[in-house]
Steps between C-alpha positions, in 0.01 A plus 500: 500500500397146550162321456477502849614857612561598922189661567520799799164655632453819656180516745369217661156605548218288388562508100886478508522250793224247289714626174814373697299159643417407129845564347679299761238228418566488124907443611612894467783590723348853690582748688319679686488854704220688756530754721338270742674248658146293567423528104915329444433250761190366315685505179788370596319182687344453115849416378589929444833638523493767706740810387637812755400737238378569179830588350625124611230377268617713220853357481384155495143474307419508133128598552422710798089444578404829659142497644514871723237695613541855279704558230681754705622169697612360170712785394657491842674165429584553162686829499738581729854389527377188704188440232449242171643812305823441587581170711277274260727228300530504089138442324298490858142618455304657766127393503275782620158280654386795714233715319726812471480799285573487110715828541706363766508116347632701172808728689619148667499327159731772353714527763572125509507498092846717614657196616369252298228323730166480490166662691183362383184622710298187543166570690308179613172362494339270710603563887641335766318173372641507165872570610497180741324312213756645190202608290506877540457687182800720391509826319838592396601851377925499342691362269487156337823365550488610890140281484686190339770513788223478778267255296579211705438667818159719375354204429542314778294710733253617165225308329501767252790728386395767295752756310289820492763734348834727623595588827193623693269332272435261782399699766248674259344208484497388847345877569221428248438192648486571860273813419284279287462215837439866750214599285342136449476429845310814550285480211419033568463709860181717405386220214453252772356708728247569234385168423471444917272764523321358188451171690773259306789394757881604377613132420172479267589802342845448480419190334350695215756775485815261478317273213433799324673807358495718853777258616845595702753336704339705775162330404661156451787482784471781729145511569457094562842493672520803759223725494205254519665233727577837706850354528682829339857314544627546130838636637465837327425782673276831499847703579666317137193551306470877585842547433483312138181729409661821619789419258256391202299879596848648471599305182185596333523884624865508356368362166193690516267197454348531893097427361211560716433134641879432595518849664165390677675149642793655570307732700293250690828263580657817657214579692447150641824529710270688724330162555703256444895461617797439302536152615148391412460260233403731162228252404304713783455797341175302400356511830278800656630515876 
């Protein structure tokens, strides 16, 4: 593999189309494949290839981007007799962005280790914004050497590239992390509230909080950005965030590490579909209507 490997991308939504934008802009050849034709016709106006199918990618890419909604969605393009498994070229890598499950991200690394390509599950970091900008953070679960082959291409759409361990290691993380930005936007939620009621406005208080030790990105970013401005258009949804803290409930119920406070957010977020749609923007889950 080159310095400059093909790139192919499967799932043009709003992270792998801005993932696609920014690698055609830093000079990568890409690929690129949706199950809508609208999401390929944007892409391929931004200088995309567009591809029939995902095995056509397979045959012709040395890093396949795949940025899916489930990790069931994953699997289904990697096994099969049309999947990565066994249509991907010599030394390809398959980079897992979708925040997928470590059991599943774990079967798909061994069954590609059987042909001698690579699976690495790569959650991201930073939304929609950060894909179109290239400064997502990556957390990579897999093997070294598969990592070294995709370098060029990680970190082109990621500010910060972090190795967290063996296969599965990444979606851990990305769990963790997702759990840890469910439960601080309920808990800045009732702090603000608090200091309302107590007579200091939020953007006083949140003035405090993010010069002192109480701080978050939800205090820092999400708060000023979306929730205060009321503009709640952060590109990430109530539907994705549900689904990302039923997996880190399940995780920590398979592990038997499900404490009190993450069984109580976990709760709340699966209650608040009763409220609040799918589609809604998750940084609502802060509001009371």
């Amino acid at each position: 593999m080159g310095t400059q490997p093909n790139v192919g991308i499967i799932g043009l939504g709003a992270m792998g189309l801005g993932m696609a934008k920014t690698l055609v802009a830093k000079g990568f050849a890409v690929t690129g494949f949706d199950l809508s034709g609208e999401r390929v016709g944007v892409a391929q106006a931004a200088g995309v290839t567009p591809a029939p199918a995902p095995a056509s990618l397979f045959v012709g890419c040395d890093v396949i981007i795949a940025s899916l909604p489930t990790g069931k969605d994953v699997a289904s393009v990697v096994e099969g007799p049309a999947g990565f498994v066994m249509r991907a070229k010599p030394g390809a890598v398959f980079v897992d962005t979708s925040t997928s499950e470590p059991v599943i991200s774990r079967r798909l690394s061994a069954l590609c280790g059987e042909r001698d390509i690579g699976f690495l599950d790569a959650p991201v970091s930073g939304g929609p914004a950060g894909a179109h900008a290239g400064t997502l953070t990556v957390m990579i679960g897999g093997e070294k050497r598969h990592l070294d082959k995709a370098r060029t291409v990680i970190a082109a759409i990621g500010q910060k590239t972090i190795h967290v361990g063996p296969s599965g290691a990444g979606n851990v993380a990305k769990l963790v992390n997702n759990l840890l930005v469910a439960a601080h936007l309920l808990t800045v939620s009732e702090a603000v509230r608090l200091a309302q009621a107590a007579g200091v406005p939020a953007e006083d208080v949140l003035t405090v909080v993010n010069a002192a030790s109480g701080r978050s990105a939800v205090s820092e970013v999400n708060f000023p950005r979306w929730i205060l401005t009321e503009r709640f258009d952060s590109g990430f949804t109530m539907g994705l965030m549900r689904k990302d803290v039923r997996l880190a409930k399940k995780l920590a119920a398979e592990v038997a590490a499900l404490g009190p406070v993450s069984a109580l957010v976990a709760d709340i977020w699966e209650k608040s579909a009763e409220r609040l749609a799918d589609g809604e923007d998750f940084n609502r889950i802060t509001t009371r209507g």
